[in-house]
C-alpha positions as CSV (number, residue, x, y, z in Angstrom):
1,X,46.3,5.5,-16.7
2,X,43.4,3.5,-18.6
3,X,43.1,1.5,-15.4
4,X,42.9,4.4,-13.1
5,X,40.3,5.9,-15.2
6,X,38.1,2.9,-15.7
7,X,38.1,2.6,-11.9
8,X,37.1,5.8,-11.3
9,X,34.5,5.4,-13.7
10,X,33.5,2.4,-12.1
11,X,33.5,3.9,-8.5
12,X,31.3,7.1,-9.5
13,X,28.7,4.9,-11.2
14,X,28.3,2.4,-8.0
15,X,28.5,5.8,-6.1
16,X,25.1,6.8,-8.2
17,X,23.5,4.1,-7.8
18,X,23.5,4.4,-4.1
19,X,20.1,4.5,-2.8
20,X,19.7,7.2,-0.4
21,X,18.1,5.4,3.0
22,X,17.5,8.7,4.7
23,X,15.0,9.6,2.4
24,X,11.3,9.3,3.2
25,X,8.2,9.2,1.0
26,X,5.4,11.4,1.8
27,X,2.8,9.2,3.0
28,X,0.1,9.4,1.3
29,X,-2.3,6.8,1.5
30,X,-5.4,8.6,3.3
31,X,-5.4,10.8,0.3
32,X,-5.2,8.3,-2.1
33,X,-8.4,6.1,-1.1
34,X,-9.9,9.5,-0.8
35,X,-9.4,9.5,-4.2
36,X,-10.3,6.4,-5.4
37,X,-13.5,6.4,-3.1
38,X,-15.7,8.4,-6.7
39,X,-17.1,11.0,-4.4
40,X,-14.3,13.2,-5.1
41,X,-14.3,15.6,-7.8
42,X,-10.8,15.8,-10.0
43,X,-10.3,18.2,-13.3
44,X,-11.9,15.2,-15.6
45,X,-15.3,16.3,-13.9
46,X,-15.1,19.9,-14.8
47,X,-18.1,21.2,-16.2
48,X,-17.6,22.1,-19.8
49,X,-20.6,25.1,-19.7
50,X,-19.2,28.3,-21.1
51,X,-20.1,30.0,-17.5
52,X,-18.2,26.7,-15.5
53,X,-14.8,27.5,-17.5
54,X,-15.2,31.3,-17.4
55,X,-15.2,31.0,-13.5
56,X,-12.3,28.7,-13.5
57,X,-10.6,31.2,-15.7
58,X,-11.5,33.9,-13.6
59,X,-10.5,32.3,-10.7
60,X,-6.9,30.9,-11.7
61,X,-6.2,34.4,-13.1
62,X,-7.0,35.8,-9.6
63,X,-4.4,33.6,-7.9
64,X,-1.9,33.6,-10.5
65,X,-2.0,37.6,-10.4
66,X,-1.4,37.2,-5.9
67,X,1.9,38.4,-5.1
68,X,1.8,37.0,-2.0
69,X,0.6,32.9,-2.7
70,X,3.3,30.6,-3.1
71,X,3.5,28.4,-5.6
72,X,1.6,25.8,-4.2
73,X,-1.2,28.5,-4.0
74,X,-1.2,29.6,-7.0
75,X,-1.6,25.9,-8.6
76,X,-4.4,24.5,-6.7
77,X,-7.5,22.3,-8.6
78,X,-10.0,24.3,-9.5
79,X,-13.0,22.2,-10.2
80,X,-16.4,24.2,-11.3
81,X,-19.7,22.0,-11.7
82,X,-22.8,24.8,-12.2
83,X,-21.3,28.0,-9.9
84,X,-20.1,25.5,-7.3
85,X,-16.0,25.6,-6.9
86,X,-14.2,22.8,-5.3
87,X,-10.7,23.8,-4.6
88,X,-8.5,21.4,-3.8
89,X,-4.7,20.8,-3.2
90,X,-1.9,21.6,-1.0
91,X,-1.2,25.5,0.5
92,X,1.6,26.5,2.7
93,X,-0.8,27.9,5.5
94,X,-4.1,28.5,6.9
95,X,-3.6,31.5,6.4
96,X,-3.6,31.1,2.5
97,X,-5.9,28.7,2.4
98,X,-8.5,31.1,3.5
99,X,-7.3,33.7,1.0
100,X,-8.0,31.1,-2.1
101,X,-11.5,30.3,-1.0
102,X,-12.0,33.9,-0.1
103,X,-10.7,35.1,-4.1
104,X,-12.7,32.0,-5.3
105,X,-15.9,33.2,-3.7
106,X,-15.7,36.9,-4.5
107,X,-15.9,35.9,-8.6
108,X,-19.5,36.7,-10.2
109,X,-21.3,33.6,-10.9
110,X,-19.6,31.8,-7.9
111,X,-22.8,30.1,-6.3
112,X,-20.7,28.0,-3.6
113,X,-16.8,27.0,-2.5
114,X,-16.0,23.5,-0.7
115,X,-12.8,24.4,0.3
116,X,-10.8,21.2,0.3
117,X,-7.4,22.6,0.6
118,X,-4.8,21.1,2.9
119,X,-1.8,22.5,4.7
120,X,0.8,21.0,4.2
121,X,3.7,22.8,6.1
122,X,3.2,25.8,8.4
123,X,5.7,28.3,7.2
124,X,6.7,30.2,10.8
125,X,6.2,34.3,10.4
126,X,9.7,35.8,11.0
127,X,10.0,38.1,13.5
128,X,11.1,41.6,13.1
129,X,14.2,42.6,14.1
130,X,14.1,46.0,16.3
């Protein structure tokens, strides 16, 4: 019995450590030495001004509050440097991504958007059924 249980100990633990070869990794090395190039603005440079972080407020409370953004949506970079928001990130659709900068711009003290969101998956509208 102790035998029988060692080996199936044995066998599920070799079983784990299986590496799955279908799996792929998201490729993403354009992004990255965007990144790395300093010319593009990450949280760190967030202005620290009372009116820079009262915008940022505003406009994460705006998205959080949209019943209809996804997750993704509602979790974007919001980077404010004097009035101007860089949003940044990945949206389910164009569709959303011109919702954000649209809810970003229409905050008081908003002086400009660079919209810097990307689409990552086009989610297909279902049809209705009549």
């Amino acid at each position: 019995m102790k035998k029988h249980l060692f080996a199936l100990t044995a066998l599920s633990l070799a079983l784990t450590a299986c590496e799955n070869t279908h799996q792929t990794n998201a490729d993403n090395t354009a992004r990255n030495a965007r990144d790395r190039n300093g010319h593009t603005l990450t949280p760190i440079d967030q202005s620290e001004t009372e009116a820079d972080r009262a915008i940022t407020q505003k406009i994460r409370q705006a998205l959080v509050e949209e019943e209809t953004l996804s997750i993704n949506g509602k979790n974007v970079k919001i980077i404010t440097i004097n009035g101007v928001v860089t949003l940044r990130g990945p949206v389910n659709s164009e569709d959303e991504k011109n919702q954000i900068s649209k809810k970003a711009k229409s905050i008081n003290g908003v002086k400009n958007v660079d919209n810097q969101l990307e689409v990552i998956r086009e989610i297909p509208v279902k049809a209705e059924n009549r």
